[in-house]
C-alpha positions in Angstrom: 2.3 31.1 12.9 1.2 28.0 10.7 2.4 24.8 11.9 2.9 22.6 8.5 0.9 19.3 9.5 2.9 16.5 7.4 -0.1 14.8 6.8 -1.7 18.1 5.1 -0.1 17.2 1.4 -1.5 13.6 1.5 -5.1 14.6 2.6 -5.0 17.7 -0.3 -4.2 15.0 -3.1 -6.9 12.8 -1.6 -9.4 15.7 -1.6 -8.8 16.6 -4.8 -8.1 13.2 -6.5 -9.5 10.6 -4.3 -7.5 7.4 -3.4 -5.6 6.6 -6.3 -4.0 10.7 -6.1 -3.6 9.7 -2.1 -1.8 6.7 -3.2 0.5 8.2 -6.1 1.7 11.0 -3.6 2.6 8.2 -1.1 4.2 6.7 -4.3 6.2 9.4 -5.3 7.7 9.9 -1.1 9.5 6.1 -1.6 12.0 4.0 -4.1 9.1 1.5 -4.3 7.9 0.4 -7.8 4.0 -0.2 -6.9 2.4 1.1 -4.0 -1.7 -0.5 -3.4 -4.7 -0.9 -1.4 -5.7 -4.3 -1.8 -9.1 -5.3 0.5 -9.5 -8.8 2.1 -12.9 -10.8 0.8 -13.1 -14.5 1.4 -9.5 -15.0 2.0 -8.4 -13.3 -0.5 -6.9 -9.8 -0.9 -8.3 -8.2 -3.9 -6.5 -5.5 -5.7 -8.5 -2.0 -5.3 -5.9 0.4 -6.3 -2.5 0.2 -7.5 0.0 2.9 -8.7 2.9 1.6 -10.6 5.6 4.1 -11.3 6.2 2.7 -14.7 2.3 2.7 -15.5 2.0 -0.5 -16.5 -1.5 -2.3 -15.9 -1.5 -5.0 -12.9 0.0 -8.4 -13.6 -3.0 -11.1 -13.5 -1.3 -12.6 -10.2 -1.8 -9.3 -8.3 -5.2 -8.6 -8.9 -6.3 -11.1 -6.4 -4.1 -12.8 -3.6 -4.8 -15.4 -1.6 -4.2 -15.1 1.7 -1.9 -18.0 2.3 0.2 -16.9 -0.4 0.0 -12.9 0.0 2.4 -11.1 2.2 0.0 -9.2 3.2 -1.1 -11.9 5.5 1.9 -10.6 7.9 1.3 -7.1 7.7 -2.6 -8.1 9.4 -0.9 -10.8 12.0 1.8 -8.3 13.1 0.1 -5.2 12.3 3.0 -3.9 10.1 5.0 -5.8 8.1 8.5 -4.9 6.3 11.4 -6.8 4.3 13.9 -4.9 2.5 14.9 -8.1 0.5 12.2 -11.3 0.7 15.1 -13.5 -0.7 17.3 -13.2 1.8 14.5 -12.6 4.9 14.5 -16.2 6.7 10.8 -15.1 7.8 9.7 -15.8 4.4 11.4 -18.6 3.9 9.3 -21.6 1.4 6.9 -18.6 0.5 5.4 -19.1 -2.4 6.6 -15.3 -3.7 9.5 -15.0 -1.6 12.3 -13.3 -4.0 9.6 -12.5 -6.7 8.6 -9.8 -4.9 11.6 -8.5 -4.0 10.9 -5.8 -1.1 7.7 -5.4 0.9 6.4 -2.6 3.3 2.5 -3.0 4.4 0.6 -2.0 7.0 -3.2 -3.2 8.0 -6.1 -0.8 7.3 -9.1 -0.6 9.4 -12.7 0.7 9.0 -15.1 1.6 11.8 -17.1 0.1 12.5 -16.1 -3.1 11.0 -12.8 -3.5 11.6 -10.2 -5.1 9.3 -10.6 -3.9 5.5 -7.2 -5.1 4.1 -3.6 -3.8 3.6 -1.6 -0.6 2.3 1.4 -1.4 1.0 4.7 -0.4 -1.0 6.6 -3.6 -3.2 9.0 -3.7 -5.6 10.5 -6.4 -7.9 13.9 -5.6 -6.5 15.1 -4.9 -2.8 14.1 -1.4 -1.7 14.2 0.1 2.1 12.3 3.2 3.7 13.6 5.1 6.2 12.0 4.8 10.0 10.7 8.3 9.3 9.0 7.5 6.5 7.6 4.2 7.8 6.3 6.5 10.6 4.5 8.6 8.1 3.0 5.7 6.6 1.6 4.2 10.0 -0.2 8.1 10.1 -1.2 7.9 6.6 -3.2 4.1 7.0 -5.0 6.3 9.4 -6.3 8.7 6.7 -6.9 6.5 4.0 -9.3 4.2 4.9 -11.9 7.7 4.7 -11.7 8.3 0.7 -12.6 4.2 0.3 -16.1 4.9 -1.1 -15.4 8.5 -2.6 -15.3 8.8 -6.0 -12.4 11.0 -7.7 -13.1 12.8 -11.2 -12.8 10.2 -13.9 -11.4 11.1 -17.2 -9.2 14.3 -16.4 -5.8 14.4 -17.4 -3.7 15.6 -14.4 -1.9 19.0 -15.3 
């Protein structure tokens, strides 16, 4: 008997397409419009991949965050971090992008041996919510991810 591992679909995209298939898949499983891997340097998280479900190229303002103004920033204090709507989430209140973002899921990655490498993470414009079982799933996929960093995918093939 084959036990279906739920993790098995995400690592089969990533095999085959490298990070940026990982992350559409994990794209595809949520409402969220964007869904990235953004790596912290210098106090600043840097974009390094980001799937938009209307394939439009990265606004200039999230191709490089600063810390202090990044919600990404609580997703490495707390270790996860989710609002549903940042206008109405007093935790955010005088962010700089609270309500322009409008929903936010993210959760730190780590490499070994060096420890902190940035954030995963799911946003929208508008307010968006996952379901605990899918925020499980992600907390398993952060673990995954972090391998295909440095692997590079096939460049310049149209996906069937």
């Amino acid at each position: 008997m084959h036990i279906h591992h739920p993790l098995n679909e995400l690592i089969k995209a990533l095999d085959h397409g490298g990070l940026r298939a990982g992350l559409v898949f994990l794209n595809q499983r949520v409402p969220h419009r964007f869904t990235a891997v953004y790596k912290l340097e210098n106090d600043v998280f840097r974009l390094q991949e980001l799937v938009d479900k209307l394939d439009e190229p990265a606004s200039e303002m999230l191709q490089a965050v600063p810390f202090d103004d990044s919600f990404c920033q609580f997703s490495v204090a707390l270790s996860e971090f989710v609002s549903n709507n940042t206008a109405a989430d007093s935790r955010l209140d005088g962010h700089k992008y609270q309500g322009v973002v409008g929903s936010y899921v993210g959760l730190p990655l780590t490499v070994m041996p060096t420890g902190l490498y940035g954030t995963f993470c799911h946003y929208d414009l508008v307010p968006q919510s996952i379901s605990d079982d899918e925020f499980e799933y992600l907390q398993r996929a952060t673990r995954v991810l972090p391998k295909y960093f440095h692997r590079r995918s096939v460049t310049n093939v149209q996906p069937l």
